[in-house]
MMTF fields as JSON, N, C-alpha, C and O atoms, coordinates in Angstrom:
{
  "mmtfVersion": "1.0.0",
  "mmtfProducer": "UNKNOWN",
  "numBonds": 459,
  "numAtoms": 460,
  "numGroups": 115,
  "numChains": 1,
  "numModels": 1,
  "chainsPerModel": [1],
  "groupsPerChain": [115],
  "chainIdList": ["A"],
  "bondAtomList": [4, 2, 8, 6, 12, 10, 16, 14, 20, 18, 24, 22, 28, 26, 32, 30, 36, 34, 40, 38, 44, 42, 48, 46, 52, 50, 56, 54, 60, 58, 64, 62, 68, 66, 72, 70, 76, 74, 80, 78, 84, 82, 88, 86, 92, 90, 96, 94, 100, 98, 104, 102, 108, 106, 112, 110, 116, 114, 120, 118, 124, 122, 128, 126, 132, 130, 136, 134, 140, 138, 144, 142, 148, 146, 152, 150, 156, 154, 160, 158, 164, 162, 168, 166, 172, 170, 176, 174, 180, 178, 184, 182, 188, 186, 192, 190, 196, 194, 200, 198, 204, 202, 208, 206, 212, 210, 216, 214, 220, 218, 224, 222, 228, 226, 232, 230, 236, 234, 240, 238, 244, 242, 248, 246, 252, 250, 256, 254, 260, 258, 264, 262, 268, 266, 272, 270, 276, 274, 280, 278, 284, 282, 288, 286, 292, 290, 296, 294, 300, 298, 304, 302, 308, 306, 312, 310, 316, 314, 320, 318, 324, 322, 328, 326, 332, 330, 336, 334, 340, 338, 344, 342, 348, 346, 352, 350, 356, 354, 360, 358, 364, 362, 368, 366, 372, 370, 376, 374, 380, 378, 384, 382, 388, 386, 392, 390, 396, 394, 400, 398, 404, 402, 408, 406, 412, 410, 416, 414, 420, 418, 424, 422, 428, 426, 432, 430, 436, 434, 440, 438, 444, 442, 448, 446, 452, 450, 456, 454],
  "bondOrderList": [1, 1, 1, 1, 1, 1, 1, 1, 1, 1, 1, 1, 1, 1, 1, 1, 1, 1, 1, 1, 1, 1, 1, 1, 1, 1, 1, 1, 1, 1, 1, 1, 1, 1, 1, 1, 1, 1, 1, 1, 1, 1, 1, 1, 1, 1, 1, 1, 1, 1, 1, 1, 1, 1, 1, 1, 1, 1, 1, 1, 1, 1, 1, 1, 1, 1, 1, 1, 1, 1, 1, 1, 1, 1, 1, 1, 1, 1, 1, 1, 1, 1, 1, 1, 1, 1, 1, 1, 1, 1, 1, 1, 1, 1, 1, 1, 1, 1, 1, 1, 1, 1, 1, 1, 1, 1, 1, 1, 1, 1, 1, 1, 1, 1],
  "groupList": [{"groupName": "UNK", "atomNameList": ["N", "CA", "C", "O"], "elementList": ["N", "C", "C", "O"], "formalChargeList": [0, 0, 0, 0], "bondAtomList": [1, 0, 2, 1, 3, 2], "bondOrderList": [1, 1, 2], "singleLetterCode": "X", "chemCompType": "L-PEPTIDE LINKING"}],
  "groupTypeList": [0, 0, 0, 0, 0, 0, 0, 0, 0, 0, 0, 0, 0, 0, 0, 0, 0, 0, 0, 0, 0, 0, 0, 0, 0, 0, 0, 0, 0, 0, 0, 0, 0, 0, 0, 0, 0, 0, 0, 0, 0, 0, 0, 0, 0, 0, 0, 0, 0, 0, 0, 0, 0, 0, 0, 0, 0, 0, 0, 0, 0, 0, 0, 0, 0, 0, 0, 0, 0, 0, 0, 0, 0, 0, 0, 0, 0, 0, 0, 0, 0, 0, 0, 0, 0, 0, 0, 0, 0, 0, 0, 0, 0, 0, 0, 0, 0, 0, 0, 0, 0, 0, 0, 0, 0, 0, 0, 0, 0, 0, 0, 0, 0, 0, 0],
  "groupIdList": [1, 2, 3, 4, 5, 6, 7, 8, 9, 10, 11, 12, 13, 14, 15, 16, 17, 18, 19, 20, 21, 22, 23, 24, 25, 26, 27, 28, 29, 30, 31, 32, 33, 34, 35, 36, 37, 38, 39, 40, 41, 42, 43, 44, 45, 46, 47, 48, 49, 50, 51, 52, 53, 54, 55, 56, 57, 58, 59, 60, 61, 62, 63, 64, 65, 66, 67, 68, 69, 70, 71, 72, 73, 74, 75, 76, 77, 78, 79, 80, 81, 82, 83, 84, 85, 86, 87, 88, 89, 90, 91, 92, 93, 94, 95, 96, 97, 98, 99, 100, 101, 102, 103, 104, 105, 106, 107, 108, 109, 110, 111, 112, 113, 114, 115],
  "secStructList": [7, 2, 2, 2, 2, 6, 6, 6, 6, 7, 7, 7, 7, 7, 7, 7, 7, 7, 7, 7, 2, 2, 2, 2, 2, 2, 2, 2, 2, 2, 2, 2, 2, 2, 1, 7, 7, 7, 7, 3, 3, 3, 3, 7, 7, 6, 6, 6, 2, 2, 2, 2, 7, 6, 6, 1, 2, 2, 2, 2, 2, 2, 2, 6, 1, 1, 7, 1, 7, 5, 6, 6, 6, 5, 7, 7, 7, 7, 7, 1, 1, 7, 1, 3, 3, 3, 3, 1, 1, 1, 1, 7, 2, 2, 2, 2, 2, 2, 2, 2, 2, 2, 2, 2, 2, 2, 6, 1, 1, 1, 1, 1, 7, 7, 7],
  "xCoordList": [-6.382, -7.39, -6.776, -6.932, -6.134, -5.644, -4.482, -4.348, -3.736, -2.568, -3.422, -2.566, -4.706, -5.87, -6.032, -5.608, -6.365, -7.044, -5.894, -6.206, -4.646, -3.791, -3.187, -2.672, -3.131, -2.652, -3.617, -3.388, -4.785, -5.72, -5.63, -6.203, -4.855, -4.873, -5.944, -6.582, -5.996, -6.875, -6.349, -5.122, -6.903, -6.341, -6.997, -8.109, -6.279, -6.698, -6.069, -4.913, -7.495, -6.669, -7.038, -8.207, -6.168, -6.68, -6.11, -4.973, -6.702, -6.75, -6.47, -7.262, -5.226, -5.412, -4.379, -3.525, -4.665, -3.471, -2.508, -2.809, -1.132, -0.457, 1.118, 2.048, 0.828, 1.725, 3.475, 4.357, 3.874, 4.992, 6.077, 5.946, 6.729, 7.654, 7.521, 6.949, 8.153, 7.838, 6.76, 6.85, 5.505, 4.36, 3.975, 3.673, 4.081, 4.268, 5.178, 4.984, 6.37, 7.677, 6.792, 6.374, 6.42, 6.166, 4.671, 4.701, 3.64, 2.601, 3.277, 2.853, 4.16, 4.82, 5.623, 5.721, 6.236, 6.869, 6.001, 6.225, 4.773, 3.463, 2.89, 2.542, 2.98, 2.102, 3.011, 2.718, 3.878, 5.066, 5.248, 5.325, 5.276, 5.498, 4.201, 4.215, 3.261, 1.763, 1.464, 0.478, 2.406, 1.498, 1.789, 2.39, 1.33, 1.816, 1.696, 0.722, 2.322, 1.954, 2.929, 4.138, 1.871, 2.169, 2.022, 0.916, 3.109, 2.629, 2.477, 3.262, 1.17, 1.155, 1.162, 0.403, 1.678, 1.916, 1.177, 1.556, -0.052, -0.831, -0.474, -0.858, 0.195, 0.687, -0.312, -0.868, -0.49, -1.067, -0.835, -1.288, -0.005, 0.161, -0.983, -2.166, -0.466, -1.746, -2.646, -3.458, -2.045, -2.825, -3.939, -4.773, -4.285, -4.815, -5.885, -7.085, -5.357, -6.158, -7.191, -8.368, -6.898, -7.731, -8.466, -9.472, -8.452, -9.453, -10.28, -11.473, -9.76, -10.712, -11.636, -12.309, -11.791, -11.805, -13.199, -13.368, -14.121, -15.224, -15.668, -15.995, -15.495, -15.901, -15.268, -15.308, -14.174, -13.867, -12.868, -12.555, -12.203, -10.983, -9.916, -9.65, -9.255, -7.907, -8.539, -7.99, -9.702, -9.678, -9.466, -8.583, -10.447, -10.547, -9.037, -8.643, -8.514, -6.826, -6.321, -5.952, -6.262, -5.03, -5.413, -4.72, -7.066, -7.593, -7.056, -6.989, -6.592, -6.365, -7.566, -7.568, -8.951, -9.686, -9.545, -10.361, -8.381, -8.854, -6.872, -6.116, -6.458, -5.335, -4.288, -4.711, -3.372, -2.489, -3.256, -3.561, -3.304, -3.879, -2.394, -1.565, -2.686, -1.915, -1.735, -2.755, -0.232, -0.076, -0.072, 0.835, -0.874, -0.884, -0.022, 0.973, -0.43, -0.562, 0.968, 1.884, 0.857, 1.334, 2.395, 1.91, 3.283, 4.219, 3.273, 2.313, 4.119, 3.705, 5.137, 5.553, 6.0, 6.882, 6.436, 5.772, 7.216, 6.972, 7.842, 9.035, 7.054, 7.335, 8.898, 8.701, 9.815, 10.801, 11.052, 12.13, 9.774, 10.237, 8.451, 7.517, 8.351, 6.827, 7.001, 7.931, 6.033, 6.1, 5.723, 6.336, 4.347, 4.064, 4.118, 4.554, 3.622, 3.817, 2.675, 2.289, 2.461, 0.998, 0.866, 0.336, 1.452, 0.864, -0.581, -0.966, -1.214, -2.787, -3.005, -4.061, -2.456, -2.529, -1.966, -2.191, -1.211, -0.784, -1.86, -1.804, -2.905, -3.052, -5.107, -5.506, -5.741, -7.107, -6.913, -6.09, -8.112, -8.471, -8.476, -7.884, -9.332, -9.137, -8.072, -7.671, -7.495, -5.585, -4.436, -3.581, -4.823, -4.315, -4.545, -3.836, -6.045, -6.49, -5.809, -5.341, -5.956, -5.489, -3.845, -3.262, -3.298, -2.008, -1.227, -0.275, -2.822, -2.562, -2.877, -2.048, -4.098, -4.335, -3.4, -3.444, -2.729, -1.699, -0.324, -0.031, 0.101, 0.787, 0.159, 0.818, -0.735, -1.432, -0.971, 0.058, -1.817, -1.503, 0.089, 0.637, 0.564, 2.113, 3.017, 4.134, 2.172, 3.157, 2.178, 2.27, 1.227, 0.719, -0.469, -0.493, -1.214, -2.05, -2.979, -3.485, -3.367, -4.716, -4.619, -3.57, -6.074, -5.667, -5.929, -5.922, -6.081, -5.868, -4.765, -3.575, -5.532, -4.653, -3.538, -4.061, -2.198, -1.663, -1.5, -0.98, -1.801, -1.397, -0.223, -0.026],
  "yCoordList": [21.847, 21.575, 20.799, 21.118, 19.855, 19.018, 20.025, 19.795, 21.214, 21.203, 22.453, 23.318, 23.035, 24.285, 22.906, 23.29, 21.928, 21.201, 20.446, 20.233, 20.12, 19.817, 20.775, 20.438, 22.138, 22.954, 23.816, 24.852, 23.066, 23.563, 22.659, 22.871, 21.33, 20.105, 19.137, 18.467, 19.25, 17.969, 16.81, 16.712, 16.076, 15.066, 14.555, 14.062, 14.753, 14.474, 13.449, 13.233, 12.668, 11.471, 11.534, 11.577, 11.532, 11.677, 10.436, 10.001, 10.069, 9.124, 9.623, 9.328, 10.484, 10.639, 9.498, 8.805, 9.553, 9.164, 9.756, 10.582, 9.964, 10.805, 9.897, 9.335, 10.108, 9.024, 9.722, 8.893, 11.129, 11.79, 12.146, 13.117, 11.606, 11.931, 13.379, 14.02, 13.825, 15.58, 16.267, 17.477, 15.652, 16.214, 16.093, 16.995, 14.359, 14.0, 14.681, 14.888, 14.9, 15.896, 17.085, 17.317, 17.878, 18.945, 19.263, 20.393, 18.722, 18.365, 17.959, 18.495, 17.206, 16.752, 17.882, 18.242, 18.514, 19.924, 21.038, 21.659, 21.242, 21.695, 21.715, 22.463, 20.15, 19.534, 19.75, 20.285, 19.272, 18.507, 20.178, 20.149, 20.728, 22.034, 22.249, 22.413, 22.348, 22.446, 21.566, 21.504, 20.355, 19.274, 18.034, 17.995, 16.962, 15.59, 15.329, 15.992, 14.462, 13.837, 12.659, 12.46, 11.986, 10.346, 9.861, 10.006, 9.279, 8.825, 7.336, 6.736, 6.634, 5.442, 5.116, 5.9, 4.265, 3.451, 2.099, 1.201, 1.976, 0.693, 0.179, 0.637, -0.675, -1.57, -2.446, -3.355, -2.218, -3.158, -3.448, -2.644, -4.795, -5.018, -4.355, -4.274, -3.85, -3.31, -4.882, -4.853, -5.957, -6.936, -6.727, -5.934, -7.041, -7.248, -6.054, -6.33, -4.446, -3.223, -4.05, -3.693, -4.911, -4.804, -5.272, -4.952, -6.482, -7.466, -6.635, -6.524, -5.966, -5.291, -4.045, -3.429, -3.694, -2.539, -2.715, -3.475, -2.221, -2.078, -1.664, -2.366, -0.149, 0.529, 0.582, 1.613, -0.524, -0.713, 0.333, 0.529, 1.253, 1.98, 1.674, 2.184, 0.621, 0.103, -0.459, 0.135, -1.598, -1.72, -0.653, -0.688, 0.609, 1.618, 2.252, 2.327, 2.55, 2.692, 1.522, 1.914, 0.264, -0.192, -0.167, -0.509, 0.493, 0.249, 1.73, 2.257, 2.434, 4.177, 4.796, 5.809, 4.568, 5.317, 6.611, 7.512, 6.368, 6.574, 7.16, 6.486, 8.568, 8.85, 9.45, 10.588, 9.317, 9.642, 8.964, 9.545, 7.689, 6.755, 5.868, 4.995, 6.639, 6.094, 4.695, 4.007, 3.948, 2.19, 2.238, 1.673, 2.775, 2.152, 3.04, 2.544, 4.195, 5.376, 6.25, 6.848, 6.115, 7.295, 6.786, 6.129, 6.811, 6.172, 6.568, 7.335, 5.499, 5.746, 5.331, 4.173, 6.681, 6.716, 6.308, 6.916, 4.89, 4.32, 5.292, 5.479, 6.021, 6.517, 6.103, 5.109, 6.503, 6.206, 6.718, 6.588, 7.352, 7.88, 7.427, 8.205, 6.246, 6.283, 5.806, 5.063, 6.29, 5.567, 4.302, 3.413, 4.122, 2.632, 2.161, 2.848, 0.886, 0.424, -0.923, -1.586, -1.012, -2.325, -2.773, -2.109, -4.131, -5.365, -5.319, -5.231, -5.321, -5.997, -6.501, -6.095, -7.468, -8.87, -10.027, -11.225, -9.035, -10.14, -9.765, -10.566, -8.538, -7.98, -7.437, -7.03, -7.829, -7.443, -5.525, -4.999, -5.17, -4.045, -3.672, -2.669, -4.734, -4.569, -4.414, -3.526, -5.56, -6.021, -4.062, -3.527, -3.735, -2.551, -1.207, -0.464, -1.291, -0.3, -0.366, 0.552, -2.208, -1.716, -1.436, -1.194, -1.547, -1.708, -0.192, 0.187, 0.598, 2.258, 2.737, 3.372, 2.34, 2.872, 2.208, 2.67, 1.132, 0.827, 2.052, 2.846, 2.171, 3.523, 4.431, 4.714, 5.303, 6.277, 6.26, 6.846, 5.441, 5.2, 5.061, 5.813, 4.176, 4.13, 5.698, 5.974, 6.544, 7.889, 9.207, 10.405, 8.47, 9.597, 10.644, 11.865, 10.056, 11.01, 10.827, 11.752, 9.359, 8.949, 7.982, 7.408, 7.814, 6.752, 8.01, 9.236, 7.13, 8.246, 9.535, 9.772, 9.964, 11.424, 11.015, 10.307, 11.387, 11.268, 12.324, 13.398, 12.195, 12.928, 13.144, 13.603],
  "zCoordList": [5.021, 6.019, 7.186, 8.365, 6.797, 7.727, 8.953, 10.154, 8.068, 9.02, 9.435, 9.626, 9.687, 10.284, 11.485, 12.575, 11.517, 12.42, 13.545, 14.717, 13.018, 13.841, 14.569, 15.635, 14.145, 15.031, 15.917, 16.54, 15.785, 16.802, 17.681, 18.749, 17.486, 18.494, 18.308, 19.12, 16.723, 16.442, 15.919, 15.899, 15.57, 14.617, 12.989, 12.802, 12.275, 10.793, 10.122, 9.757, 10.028, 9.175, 7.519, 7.134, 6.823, 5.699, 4.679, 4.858, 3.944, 2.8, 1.422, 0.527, 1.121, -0.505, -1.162, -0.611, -2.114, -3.224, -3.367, -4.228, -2.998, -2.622, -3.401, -2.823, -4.992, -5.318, -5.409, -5.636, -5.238, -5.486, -4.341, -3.595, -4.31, -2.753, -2.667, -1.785, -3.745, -2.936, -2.861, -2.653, -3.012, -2.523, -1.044, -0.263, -0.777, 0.299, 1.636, 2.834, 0.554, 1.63, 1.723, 2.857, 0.787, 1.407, 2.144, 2.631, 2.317, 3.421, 4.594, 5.618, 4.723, 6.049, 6.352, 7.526, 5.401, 6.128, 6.683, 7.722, 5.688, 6.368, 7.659, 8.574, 7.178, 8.86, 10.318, 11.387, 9.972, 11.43, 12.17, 13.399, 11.915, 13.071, 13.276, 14.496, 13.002, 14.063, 14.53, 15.264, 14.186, 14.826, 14.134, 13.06, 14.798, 14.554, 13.273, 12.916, 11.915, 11.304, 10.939, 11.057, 10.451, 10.974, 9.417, 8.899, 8.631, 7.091, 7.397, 8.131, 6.652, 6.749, 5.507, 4.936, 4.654, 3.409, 3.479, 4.23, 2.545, 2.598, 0.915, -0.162, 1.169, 0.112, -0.512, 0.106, -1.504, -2.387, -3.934, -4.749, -4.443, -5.543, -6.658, -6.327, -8.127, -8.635, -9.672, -10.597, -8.994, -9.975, -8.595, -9.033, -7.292, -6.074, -6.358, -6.329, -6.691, -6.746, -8.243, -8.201, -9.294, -10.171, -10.08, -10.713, -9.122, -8.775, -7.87, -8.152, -6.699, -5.504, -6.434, -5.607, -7.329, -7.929, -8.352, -9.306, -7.885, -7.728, -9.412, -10.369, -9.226, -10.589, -11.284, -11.955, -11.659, -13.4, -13.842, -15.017, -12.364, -12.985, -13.875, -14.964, -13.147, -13.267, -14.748, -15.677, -15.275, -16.57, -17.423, -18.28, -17.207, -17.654, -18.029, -19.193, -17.258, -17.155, -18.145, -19.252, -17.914, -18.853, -20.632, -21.59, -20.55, -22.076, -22.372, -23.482, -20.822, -22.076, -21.965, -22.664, -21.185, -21.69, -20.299, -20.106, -19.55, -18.425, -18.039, -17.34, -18.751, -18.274, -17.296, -17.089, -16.728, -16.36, -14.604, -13.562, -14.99, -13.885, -12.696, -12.956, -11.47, -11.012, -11.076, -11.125, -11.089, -10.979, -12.494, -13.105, -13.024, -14.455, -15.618, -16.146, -15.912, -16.898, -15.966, -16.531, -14.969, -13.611, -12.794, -11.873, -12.768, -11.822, -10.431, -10.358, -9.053, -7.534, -7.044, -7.062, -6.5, -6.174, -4.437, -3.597, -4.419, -2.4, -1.472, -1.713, -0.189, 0.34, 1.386, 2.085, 1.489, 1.689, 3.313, 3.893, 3.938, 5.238, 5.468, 5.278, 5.834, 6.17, 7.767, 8.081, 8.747, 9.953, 9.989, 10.58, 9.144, 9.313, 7.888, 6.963, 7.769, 6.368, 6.296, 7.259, 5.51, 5.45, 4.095, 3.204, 3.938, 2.97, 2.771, 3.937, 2.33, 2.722, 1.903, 1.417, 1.237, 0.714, 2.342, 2.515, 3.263, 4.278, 5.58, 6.513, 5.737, 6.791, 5.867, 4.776, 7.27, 6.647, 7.617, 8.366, 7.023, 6.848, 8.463, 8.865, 9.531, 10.757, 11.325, 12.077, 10.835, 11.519, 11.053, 11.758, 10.086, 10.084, 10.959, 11.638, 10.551, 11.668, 13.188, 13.861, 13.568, 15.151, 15.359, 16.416, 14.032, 14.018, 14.515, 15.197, 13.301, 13.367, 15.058, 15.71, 15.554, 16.62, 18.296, 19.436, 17.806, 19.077, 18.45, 19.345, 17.754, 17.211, 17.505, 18.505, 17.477, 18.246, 19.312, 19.648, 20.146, 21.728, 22.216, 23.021, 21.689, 21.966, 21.62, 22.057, 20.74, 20.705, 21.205, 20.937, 22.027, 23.117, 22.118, 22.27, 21.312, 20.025, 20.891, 21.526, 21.031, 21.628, 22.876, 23.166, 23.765, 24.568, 26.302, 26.413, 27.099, 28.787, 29.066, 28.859, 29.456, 29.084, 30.473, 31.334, 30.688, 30.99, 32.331, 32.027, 33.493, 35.278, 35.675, 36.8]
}
């Protein structure tokens, strides 16, 4: 979906769990010839994910009831070619966002179209 919408000259931001370098490699080989893509890596220790964890996954996961759970059950291989990268134990949810969208603007995605 994403690389139908960038090569129409859109922009897709997408949010998966994307824990395998060569899955990652090969969407970016996908993507990057129709069109921009931009990997961002949001870091978060998995003691930080157990506490933020709303619905009781990550317990669920370390009791087993709940398998092949990324962080826990699943390795998460860290992306080794990411453009940006984000702590957020050091950086709130805002402070990232504008971090992403001055990157936008600074590589011409978004922002006054250029005369």
């Amino acid at each position: 979906m994403a690389s139908e919408i960038t090569k129409n000259g859109g922009i897709a931001i997408c949010a998966p769990i994307a824990p395998y370098e060569r899955i990652r490699r090969e969407v970016r080989e996908m993507i990057a010839p129709r069109g921009g893509y931009i990997l961002v890596h949001v870091s978060t220790p998995v003691e930080v994910c157990e506490q933020r964890d709303r619905k009781g996954l990550f317990a669920k996961a370390s009791k087993g009831i709940i398998k092949q759970f990324t962080g826990i059950s699943d390795p998460y291989e860290e992306p080794a070619d990411a453009d940006m990268a984000f702590g957020t134990t050091d950086l709130s949810p805002e402070e990232c966002v504008q971090e992403i969208i001055l990157f936008l603007e600074k590589e011409g995605y978004i922002g006054p179209e250029k005369q």
